[in-house]
N, C-alpha and C positions, 0 to 999 in steps of 0.2 A: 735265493740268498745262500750264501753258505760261510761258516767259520772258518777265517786265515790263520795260518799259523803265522804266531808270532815271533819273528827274531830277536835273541835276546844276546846279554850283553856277550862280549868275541866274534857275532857275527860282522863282517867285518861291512856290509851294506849300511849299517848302521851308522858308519863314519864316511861315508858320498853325501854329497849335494843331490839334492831331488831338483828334476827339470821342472820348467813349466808347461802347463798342460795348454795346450793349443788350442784342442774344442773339447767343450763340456757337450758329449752324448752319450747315448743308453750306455755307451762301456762304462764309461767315468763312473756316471748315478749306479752301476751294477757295484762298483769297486767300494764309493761311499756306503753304499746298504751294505755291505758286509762287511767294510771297518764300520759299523755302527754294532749289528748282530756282534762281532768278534770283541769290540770294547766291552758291548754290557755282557758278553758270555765271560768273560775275567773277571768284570766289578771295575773296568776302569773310567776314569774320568775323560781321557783323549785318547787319540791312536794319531800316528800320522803314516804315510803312505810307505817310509821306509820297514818300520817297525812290521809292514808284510811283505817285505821283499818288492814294492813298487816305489820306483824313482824317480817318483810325480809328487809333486807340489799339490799334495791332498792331504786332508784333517778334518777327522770328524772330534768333537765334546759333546759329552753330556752331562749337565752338573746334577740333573734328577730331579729336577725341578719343574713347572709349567709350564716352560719354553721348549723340553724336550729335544732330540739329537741338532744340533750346529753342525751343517757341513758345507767344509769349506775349500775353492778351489784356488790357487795359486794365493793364500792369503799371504800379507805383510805388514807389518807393523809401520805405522806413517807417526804416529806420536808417543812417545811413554814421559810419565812423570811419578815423581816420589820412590821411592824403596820400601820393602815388605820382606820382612824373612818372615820364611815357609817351610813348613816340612811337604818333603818332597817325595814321592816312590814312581815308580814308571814301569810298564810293564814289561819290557825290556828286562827290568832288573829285577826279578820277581823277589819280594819278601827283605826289600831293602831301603831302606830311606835318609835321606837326609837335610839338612837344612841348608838353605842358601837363599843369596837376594836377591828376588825379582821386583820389575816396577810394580808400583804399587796402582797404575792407572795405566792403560793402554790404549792407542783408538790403530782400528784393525780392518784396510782396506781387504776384499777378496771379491770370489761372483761363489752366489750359491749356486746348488743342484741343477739350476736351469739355465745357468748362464749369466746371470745378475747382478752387476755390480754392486754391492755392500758393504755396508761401512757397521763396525759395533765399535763402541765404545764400551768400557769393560774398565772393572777393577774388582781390587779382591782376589774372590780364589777363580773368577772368569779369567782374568789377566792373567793371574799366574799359569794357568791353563793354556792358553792363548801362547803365551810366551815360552813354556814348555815345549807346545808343540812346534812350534815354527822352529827352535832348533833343533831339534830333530832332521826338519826339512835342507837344513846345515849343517846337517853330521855330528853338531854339538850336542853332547850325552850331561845329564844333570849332574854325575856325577864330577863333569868337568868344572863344573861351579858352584861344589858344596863346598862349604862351610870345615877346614881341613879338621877331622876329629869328631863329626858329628854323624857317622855313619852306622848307623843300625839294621840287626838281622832279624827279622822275624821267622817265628816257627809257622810253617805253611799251612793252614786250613787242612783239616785231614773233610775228608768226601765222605 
């Protein structure tokens, strides 16, 4: 396993469409296990494949909870319902956040790790999650659907 660097916001990868991935093997699962290590090495909630410089239709979440890392291969959203405003950060934009609407209920076709078609249903901060990352997968940046005036800068974690 090893920590990806993460592209952040100017790099310009970050504004392509990620392909779909053909076959899910040992590359694939090497590339998920280390968008998993790289998310929890920042504290983030998702990563998607762009956000390391790969232009595959890949996304790992982890909301920290007892279900533990989501990883997801060519996922897409097949249903959303309701609205939810959310504050939002990305790891992309280190130390920035803002608010904008996502659906407030998702149901979310992909294949896991092994090749397996799956379906989550999701709401809450899974959906917003979910939803987060798959535009990423679209080159679409959170920033391009906040909330105009509601952007905040945090001072970074000193080490």
């Amino acid at each position: 396993m090893a920590i990806r660097m993460i592209r952040e916001n100017g790099d310009e990868i970050l504004r392509k469409k990620a392909r779909e991935v053909e076959v899910v093997d040992d590359k694939i699962r090497q590339i998920l296990e280390d968008m998993v290590e790289t998310m929890h090495k920042f504290n983030g909630v998702g990563l998607a494949g762009p956000q390391i410089g790969i232009l595959k239709r890949l996304v790992v979440i982890d909301l920290y909870d007892d279900n533990g890392p989501i990883k997801l291969v060519n996922p897409k959203i097949v249903e959303q319902k309701g609205e939810q405003e959310v504050e939002e950060g990305c790891l992309s934009f280190p130390n920035q956040y803002a608010k904008l609407i996502r659906p407030a209920q998702v149901t979310m076709e992909a294949l896991n790790e092994n090749g397996e078609k799956i379906t989550i249903e999701a709401e809450g901060l899974l959906a917003q999650a979910i939803s987060h990352e798959l535009d990423h997968l679209e080159g679409i940046l959170f920033v391009d659907k906040m909330i105009p005036g509601t952007m905040e800068y945090t001072e970074p974690e000193k080490e």
